[in-house]
N, C-alpha and C positions, 0 to 999 in steps of 0.2 A: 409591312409597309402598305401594301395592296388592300389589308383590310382596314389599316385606320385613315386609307384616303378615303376609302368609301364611307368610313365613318365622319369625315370631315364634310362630308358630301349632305349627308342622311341628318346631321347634326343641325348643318344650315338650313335645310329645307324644315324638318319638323319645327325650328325656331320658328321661322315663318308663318306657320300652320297653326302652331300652339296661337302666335301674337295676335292671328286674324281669325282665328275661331275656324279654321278649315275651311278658309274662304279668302284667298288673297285678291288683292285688287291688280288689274293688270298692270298699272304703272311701278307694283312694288314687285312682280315677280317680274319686269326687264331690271330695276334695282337688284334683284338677289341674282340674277344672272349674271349681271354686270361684275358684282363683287367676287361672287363664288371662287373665277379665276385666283385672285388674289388670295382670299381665304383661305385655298388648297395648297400653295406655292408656299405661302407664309407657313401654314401651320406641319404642313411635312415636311420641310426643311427644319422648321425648329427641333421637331421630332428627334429629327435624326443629331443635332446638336444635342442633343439632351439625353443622348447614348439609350431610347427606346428599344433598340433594336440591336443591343447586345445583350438583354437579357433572354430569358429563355421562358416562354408560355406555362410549362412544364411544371415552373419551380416558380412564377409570379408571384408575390407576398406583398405585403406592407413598403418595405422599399421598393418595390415596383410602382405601386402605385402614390406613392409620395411623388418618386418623378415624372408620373404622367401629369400629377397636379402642377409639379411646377412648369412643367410643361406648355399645359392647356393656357394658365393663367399667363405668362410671359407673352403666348405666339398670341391669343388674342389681345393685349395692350399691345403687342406691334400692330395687330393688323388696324387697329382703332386709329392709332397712327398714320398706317399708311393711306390709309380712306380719307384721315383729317386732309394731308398732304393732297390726294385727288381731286379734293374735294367733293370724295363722295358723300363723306361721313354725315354727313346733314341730314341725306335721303333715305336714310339708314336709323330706323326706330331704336332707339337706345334700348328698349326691351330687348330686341334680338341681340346686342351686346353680353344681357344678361344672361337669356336665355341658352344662347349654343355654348358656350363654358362646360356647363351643365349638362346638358345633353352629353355633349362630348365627351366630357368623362365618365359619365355613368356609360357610353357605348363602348367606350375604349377597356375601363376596368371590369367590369360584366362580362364582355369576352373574355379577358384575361378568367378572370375567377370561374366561369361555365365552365373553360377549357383544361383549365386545371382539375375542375371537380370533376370532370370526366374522365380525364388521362389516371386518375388515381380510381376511379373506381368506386366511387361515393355519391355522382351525382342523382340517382337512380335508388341508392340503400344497398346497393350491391354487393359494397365491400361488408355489409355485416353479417353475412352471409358466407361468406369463405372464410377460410382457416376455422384453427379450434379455438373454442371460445376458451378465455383466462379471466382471471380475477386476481386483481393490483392490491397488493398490499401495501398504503402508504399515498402519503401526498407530497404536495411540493415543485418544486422546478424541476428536480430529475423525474420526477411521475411526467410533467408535462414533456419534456425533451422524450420518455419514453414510447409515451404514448406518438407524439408527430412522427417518430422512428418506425413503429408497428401500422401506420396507415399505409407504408407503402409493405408492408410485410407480411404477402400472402397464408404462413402460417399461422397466425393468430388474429383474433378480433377479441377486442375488450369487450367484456360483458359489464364491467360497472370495477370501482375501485370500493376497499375496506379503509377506513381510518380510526385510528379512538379517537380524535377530536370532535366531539358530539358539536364543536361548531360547522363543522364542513360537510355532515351528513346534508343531502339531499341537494348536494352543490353537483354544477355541472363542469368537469373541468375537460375542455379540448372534446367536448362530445359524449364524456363516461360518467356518468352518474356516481355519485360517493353515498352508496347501497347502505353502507352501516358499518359497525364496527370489525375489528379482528374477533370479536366472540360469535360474529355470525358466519363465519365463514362454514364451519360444517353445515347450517340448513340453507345457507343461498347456493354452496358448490351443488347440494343435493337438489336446489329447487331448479338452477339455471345448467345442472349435466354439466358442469367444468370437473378436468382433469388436472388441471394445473393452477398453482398459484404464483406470481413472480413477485419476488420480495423486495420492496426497493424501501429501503428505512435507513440512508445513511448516516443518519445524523443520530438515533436511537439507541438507547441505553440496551445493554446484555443483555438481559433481561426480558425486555422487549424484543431481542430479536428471538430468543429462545423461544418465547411465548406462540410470535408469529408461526415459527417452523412448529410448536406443540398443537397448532390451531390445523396447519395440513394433514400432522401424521392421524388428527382426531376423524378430519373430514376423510383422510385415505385418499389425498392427492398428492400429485409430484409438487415440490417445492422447488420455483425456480428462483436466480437472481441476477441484474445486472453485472457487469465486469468490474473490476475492481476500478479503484480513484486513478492507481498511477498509470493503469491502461487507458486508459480514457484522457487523461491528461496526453498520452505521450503517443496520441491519435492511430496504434495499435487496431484499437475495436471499436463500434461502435456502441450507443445505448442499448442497441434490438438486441445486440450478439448474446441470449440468453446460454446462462450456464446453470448446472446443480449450484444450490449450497455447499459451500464449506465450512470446514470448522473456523478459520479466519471473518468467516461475517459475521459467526454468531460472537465472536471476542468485542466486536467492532471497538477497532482500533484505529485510531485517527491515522492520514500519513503522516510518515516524516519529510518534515521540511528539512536540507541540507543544505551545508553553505558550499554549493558546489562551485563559485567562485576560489574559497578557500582550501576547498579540497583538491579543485585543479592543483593551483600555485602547489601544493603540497605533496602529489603523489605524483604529478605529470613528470616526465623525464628522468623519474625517480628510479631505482633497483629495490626494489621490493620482495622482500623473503617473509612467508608464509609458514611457519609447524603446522603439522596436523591440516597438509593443504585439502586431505582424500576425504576427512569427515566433513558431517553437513554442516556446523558452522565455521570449519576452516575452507570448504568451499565456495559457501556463499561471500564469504571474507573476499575472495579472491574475484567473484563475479564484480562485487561493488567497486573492485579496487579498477580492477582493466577497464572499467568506464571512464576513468579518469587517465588512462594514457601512458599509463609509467612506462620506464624506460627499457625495463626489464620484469619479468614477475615469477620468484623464482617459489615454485612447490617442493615444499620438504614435506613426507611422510615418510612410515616404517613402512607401510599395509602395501604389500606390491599391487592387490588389487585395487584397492583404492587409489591408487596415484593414476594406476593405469585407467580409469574411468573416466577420472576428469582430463586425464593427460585427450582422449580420446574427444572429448565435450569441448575441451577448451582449444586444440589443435584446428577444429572442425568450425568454429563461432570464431572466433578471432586469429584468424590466419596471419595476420600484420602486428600482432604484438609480440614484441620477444619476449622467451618462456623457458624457463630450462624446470624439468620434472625430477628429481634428485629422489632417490630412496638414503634414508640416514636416520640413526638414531639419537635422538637429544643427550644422550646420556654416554654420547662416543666424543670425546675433543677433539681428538685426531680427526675424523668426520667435518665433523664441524668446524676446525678452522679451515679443511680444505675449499670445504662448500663458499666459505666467508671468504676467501683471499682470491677463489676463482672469479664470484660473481657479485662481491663489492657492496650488499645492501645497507642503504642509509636507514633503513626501515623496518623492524621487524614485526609482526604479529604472532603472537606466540599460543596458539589454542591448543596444542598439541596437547594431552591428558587422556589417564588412568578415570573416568567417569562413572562407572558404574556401582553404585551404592552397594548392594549385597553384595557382588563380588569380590567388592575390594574388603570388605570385613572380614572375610576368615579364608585363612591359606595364600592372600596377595598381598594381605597389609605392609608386608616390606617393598615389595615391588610397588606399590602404590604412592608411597613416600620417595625413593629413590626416582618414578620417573616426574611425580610433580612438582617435588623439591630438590630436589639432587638437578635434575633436567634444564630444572628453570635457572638454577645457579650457572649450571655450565656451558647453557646455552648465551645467559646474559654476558659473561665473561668473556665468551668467545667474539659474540657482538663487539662490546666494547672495545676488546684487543684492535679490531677491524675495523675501526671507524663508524660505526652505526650511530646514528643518531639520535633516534627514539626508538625506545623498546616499549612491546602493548602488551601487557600480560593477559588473559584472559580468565576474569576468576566465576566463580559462582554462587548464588545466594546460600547453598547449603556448606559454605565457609562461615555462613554469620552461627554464632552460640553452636557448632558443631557437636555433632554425637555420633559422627560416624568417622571411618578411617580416611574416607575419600574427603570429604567435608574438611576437615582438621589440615587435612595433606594442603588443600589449598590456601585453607587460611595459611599458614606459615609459609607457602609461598608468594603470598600477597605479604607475609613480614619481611621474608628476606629482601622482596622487590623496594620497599619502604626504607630495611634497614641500607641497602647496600645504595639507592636515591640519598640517602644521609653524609653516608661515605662520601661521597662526590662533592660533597658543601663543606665537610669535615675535615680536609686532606691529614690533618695534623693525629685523628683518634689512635687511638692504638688497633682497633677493629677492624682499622681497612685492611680491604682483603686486597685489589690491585689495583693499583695508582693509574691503571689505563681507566678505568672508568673516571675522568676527568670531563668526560663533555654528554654522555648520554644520558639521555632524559627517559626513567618509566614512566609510564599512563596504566596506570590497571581501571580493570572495567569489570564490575559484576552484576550478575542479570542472572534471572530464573530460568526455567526451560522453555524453550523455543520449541513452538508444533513440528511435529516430523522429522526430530532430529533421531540419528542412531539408537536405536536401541533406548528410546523415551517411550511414554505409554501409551502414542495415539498409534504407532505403525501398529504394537501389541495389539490392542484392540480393532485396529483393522485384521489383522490377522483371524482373531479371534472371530469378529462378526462374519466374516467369511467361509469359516467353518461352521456357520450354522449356533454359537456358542457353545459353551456360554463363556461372557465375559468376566474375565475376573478382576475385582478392585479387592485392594487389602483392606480398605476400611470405610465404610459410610461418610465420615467426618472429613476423611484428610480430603485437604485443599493444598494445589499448586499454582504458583504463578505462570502465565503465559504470556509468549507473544511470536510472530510468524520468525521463522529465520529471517528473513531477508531485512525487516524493522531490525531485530537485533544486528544484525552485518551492520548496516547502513547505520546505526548509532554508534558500532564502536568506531567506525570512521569516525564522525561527528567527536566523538570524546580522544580520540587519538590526533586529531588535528589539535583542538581546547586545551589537551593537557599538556603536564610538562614542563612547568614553571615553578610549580611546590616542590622548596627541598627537602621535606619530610615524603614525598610522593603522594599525590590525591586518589582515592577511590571513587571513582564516578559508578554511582548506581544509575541506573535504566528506570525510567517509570515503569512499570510492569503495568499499570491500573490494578484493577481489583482480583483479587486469588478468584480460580474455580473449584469448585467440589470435583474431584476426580469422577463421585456417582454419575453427577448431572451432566458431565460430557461425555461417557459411558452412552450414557441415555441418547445424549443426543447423534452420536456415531450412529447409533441403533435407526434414529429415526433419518437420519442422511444418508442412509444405506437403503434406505426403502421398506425395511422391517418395522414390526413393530415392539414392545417391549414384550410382549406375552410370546409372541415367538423366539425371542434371544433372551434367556435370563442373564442375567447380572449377580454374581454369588464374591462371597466375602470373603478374603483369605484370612486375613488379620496381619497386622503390618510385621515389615521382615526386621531382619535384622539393621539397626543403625537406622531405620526410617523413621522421621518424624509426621506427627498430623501438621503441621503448620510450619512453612517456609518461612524466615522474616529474610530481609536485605540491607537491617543495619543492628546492632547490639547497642542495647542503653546505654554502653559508655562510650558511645561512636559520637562525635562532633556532627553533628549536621550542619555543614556550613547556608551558607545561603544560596538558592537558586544557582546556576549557570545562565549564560544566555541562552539557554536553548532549552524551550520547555519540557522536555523529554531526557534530560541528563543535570543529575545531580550531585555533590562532592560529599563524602564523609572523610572524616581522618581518625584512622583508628591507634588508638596511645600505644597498645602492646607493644608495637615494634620495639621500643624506646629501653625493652628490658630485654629483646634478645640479643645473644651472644651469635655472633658470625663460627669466629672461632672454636666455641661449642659446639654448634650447630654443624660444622663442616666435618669435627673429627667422627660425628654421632654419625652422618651421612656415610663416610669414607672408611668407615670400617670393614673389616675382610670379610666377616663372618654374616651371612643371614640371618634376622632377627627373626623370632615369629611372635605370631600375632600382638600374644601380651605386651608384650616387651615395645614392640613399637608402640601400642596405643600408652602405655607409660610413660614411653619417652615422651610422643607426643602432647601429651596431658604436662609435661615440666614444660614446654616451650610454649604451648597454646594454653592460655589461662580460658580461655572460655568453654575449651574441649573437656567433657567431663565422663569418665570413664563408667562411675558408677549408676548415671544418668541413662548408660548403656545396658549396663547388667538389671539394671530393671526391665527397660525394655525388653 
């Protein structure tokens, strides 16, 4: 306040000065005396009306000075007023009307803006001079938010940004020059000594971002990148808070939008029971769920250690939800309806499964069918018995056109989930298996692999780059679909909320986007590791047993129906159901004897018309 009275002061005098050429007549300088009083009264009171002086020198910007404008301009039409009324205003050269406005703000925002370019370290060139210099891959509004974020952030100073838009080369954004493309980044790191590159391309295709991160490991610098979307949204981190790369940026995958209105109503005060709560996407399952309040949240797995982890993680994060941790087997009823009659869930999530591909092909293929079809039957049953209301199956893309035992095992129990949804609409078939299943609703949900799940091929490969390689892929060609855990959790909400109205039962597929070459993300582990490819080789096993090169997520005789509301979830209806026998199906399950291998991929191949045996033995 002290300084923009002096400003009011300094304002009105050089008005003066300017109007009379540095020469004022004495009858005008007792007029500028006379008025000054009033001019000072007037114009720091309005000041202070015009909340001046709750902001903060520091952090002055554009809205700052909007309201010194409006400022300036209101207290002088008072004061023009108040002079009318004195009748001083006559004595009073209308030029100095114009002129102190003017003055005054330029004295008033000039402080401001010196004071700030000082407090940051810029006024002078200072700040280009500390920290380590970087080079911005990318442009845009997050480029600029990044950039106003690192002016206060003594470790780095921009050296200039890369774009491929040959329109924005030699543009200057917020101070940083846009040097040239991502193909120049090895001879400007070399010409400008940067160590680092910070990747910011949120909006950019796979591809592109692959390209970016092949553009550091050529130059032999670190690759950095901002925080993700939903940290940033959910004000977590800041722009500056730089991280490594991950494998999640180079997929770039949009967020998911949730209707977490509908999810509340849905899960809040709910009991909710989890299978398979200890693996990574029956855990994440359960992360997504306790955001939404439920009333209970009950974890069932076999894996003592796995329950106990999250028992541990979940105990410690959310102390205020109620939680019971249960060890039990899908495949025990006795278990099972005790679990159901203690702790009452209206809900279940069913992830619980035999997953591994070779393994299950030779010496489990019976255990593999018993826990994902036998499990799911008599876990649904027991539901149902209990009052449950919706049941979530959890299936997998490698149930579509299957060639393996795992693959097969799930498809049939996305049949039985479909046939026994029929039942329910049917009461009168001959096929229904129990009359309690009269109000529950399935939702099955199938989706490719999720980064970093159990025993999937990104931990392998960390493991692997870790020891120096080498890395092994079975095959040049094959290609998997991806997507982060936590998108997949967060969508089978989404599709477990949606579904459940079809009484043939819907199959919601997951947008996965586009397949990756297992090579090229090999590669890229290599190069997000810090290595380069000549020091970890990558060698060829040839594919195992039951693996295919190419994942699909729907079978040519699959309905695709039409979109969902929700751009990331989609319904197919698959016919077969329509020819399996329950009845069959349970005495083939419930038999005394252990099948082996043959014998079950046989039977299988009679229930699952897409499973084809001999498509196997070639393999």
């Amino acid at each position: 306040m002290i300084h923009d009275l002096f400003a009011v002061m300094l304002a009105w005098w050089l008005s003066y000065l300017f109007r009379f050429n540095f020469d004022i007549p004495l009858d005008h300088i007792v007029v500028m005396q006379k008025t000054l009083l009033w001019v000072i009264l007037i114009q720091v009171i309005g000041f202070r009306v015009f909340g001046l002086y709750r902001g903060v020198w520091k952090y002055a910007s554009l809205p700052d000075f909007k309201r010194i404008l409006v400022a300036v301009l209101t207290t002088t039409a008072v004061v023009s007023l108040v002079l009318f009324l004195l009748q001083i205003l006559a004595s009073v050269p209308r030029s100095i009307l114009l002129l102190d406005p003017i003055l005054l703000l330029s004295i008033m925002g000039g402080s401001r803006l010196i004071y700030r370019s000082w407090k940051e370290g810029g006024f002078y060139g200072l700040k280009k001079i500390e920290g380590s210099p970087v080079l911005i891959l990318g442009s845009g509004s997050i480029v600029i938010s990044l950039l106003k974020d690192l002016d206060h952030n003594k470790n780095w100073h921009v050296v200039g940004l890369l774009d491929d838009d040959p329109d924005t080369h030699r543009m200057i954004l917020h101070g940083a020059e846009v040097l040239g493309s991502i193909e120049d980044l090895p001879m400007l790191a070399k010409k400008l000594s940067v160590d680092h590159a910070i990747i910011v391309m949120p909006s950019a295709s796979q591809n592109a971002r692959r390209h970016a991160l092949e553009m550091c490991s050529i130059a032999n610098i670190n690759a950095l990148t901002i925080p993700s979307y939903d940290d940033l949204i959910n004000g977590e981190v800041t722009v500056s808070q730089l991280r490594m790369v991950e494998l999640d940026d180079l997929l770039g995958r949009d967020v998911v939008e949730l209707d977490d209105v509908g999810l509340q109503g849905f899960l809040r005060g709910r009991s909710v029971l989890v299978t398979g709560a200890g693996g990574s996407v029956g855990s994440e399952i359960c992360r997504q769920i306790i955001k939404f309040t439920p009333d209970r949240l009950v974890f069932f797995e076999l894996n003592e250690l796995a329950l106990y982890n999250v028992e541990q993680e979940f105990r410690h994060n959310f102390p205020n939800i109620s939680m019971a941790f249960v060890i039990g087997d899908i495949k025990n009823p006795a278990r099972l309806n005790e679990v159901f009659e203690q702790y009452r869930p209206t809900i279940v999530f069913h992830a619980a499964a035999y997953k591994h591909v070779p393994l299950m092909e030779h010496d489990n293929a019976w255990q593999a069918v018993q826990n994902n079809v036998l499990g799911t039957y008599l876990l649904a049953k027991a539901a149902a018995s209990n009052g449950v209301k919706k049941f979530i199956f959890i299936s997998t893309d490698k149930a579509v056109n299957p060639i393996n035992v795992m693959g097969a095992s799930k498809r049939l129990a996305e049949m039985l989930c479909q046939k026994l949804q029929q039942s329910i609409y049917s009461t009168g078939r001959n096929d229904q298996i129990d009359s309690n299943l009269s109000e529950m609703k399935f939702v099955i949900v199938r989706f490719g692999n999720v980064l970093g799940s159990t025993g999937s091929v990104v931990p392998k490969f960390q493991e692997q780059i870790a020891k120096g390689g080498p890395v092994i892929v079975t095959h040049p060609k094959i290609m998997r679909y991806f997507m982060s855990i936590t998108e997949a959790a967060q969508l089978v909400l989404q599709a477990a909320l949606m579904g459940g109205d079809n009484q043939n039962g819907e199959i919601f597929v997951l947008d996965m986007g586009e397949p990756v070459k297992i090579y090229d993300l090999a590669k890229d582990m290599i190069r997000l590791s810090g290595s380069k490819e000549e020091d970890i080789r990558i060698i060829f096993s040839g594919l195992r047993s039951g693996e295919k090169l190419y994942e699909e997520l729907s079978t040519n005789d699959e309905l695709i129906l039409l979109p969902t509301s929700h751009s990331k979830l989609g319904i197919i209806k698959a016919h077969q159901s329509d020819k399996l026998s329950l009845k069959d199906l349970l005495i083939w399950l419930n038999q005394s004897q252990v099948l082996g291998d043959e014998l079950v991929k046989q039977g299988l191949a009679k229930m699952v018309p897409e499973y084809c045996i001999e498509e196997i033995n070639n393999n």
